[in-house]
Phi, psi and omega in degrees: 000128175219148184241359155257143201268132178268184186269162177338291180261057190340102172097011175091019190219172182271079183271174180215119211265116171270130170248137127320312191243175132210156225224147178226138181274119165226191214239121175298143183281134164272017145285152181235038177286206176310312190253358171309190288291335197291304198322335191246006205274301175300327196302163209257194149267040187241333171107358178284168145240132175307125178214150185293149173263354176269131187297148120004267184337288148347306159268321166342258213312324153297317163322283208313322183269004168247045180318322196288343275198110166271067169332096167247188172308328182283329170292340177288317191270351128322301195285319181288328165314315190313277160326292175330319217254348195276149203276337180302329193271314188309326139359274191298327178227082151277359173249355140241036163268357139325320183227021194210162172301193180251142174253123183256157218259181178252095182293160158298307178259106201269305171292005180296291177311338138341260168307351162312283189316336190258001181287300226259006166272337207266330170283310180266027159250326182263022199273038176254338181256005157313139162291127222283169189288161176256143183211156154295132193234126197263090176151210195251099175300288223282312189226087194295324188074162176274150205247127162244322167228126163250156193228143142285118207274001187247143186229148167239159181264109213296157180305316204270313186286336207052022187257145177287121153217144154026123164248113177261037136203074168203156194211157179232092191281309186255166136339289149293356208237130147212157189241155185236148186097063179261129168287110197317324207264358168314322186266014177231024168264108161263153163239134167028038160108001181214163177299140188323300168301337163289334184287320178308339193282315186306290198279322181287068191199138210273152183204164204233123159289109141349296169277288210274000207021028150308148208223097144312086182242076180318017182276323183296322190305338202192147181275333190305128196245008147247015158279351122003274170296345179263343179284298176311340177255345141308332190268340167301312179306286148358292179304309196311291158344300169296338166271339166281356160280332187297304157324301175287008196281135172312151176285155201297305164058078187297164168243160213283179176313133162299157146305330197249064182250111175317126173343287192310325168305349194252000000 
């Protein structure tokens, strides 16, 4: 979920983007027939025109098949977050969102999955402005110092190997700084195969390119001399929040095909 238009290849991959919206440019006419003013009539002052991305067809069908149900397009496109998130459909068909797009079914509760979905855009677009997770934070609160790499400095014995491994839940965010209480389960929020926290653990950190020797440093990112630390702990929140919406999600209990479900759709 983004609220910014992203690049071609989102995450380092051949990603493919569903908009709310999509915007078309278009150029004023030097007819001075009928439609030379209309042609420019919807446009922003940049010269786009808006245009919804959920199709006409699309809501047909949902209305139809939610008659009790006041639709709109935005809802639809919500309803899908939603869905997407749910842990039974990914179940059922992991194989084929391995090789094919996602087909989204028509739940019994369309509004569960709604408001799912817009609870969890609203966490993963806005989580900078969460209030941070509570944890102890062991070290110089006010001047946390700089994160160059964070590590975990404590190690426990796993229960099942009896091998020293990692304790996740103590973190060294800064130099100066590290919080203890980390929620175990803070860590079954995966993004593309790894935990929210492992990727801020991953990506926040300074490193030098090898050819240019450009220099990545997340110290730069913000004047804010906690902000680092205030992030991981926005992002447990993120992770915690997100598995209790997740959690609560309804069974899908698809409802059967409309009459009028486009040809193209089967």
């Amino acid at each position: 979920m983004l609220d910014l238009v992203p690049s071609l290849t989102p995450y380092a991959g051949n990603g493919q983007c569903f908009p709310l919206y999509w915007y078309e440019k278009v150029e004023p006419s030097n007819d001075d027939g009928l439609f030379s003013e209309a042609d420019m009539s919807g446009a922003d002052e940049h010269g786009y025109v808006r245009h919804d991305a959920i199709t006409d067809t699309g809501l047909k069908v949902f209305r139809e098949a939610y008659p009790n149900l006041r639709i709109s397009k935005e809802d639809i496109f919500y309803y899908v977050y939603g869905v997407l998130h749910s842990p039974e459909y990914r179940k059922r068909f992991v194989n084929n969102l391995k090789k094919e797009l996602p087909r989204i079914p028509l739940a019994k509760d369309l509004k569960a999955f709604m408001k799912a979905g817009r609870a969890l855009a609203h966490l993963h677009l806005d989580y900078e402005s969460l209030e941070p997770w509570p944890v102890m934070e062991v070290g110089d609160k006010e001047n946390p110092g700089r994160t160059e790499k964070m590590v975990y400095p404590r190690k426990v014995k796993d229960k099942d190997t009896g091998k020293k491994v990692p304790d996740l839940t103590v973190l060294r965010v800064a130099e100066n700084l590290t919080i203890e209480g980390i929620p175990l389960r803070a860590y079954d929020y995966v993004v593309n195969g790894k935990s929210a926290i492992g990727w801020l653990i991953d990506r926040y950190k300074v490193t030098a390119d090898k050819k240019s020797g450009i220099t990545n440093d997340p110290n730069d990112y913000s004047d804010d001399s906690r902000y680092i630390v205030d992030l991981v702990e926005k992002i447990i929140r993120v992770s915690m929040e997100t598995l209790d919406i997740v959690e609560k999600l309804p069974a899908l209990e698809e409802l059967p095909q409309a009459v009028n479900w486009p040809t193209s759709w089967k």
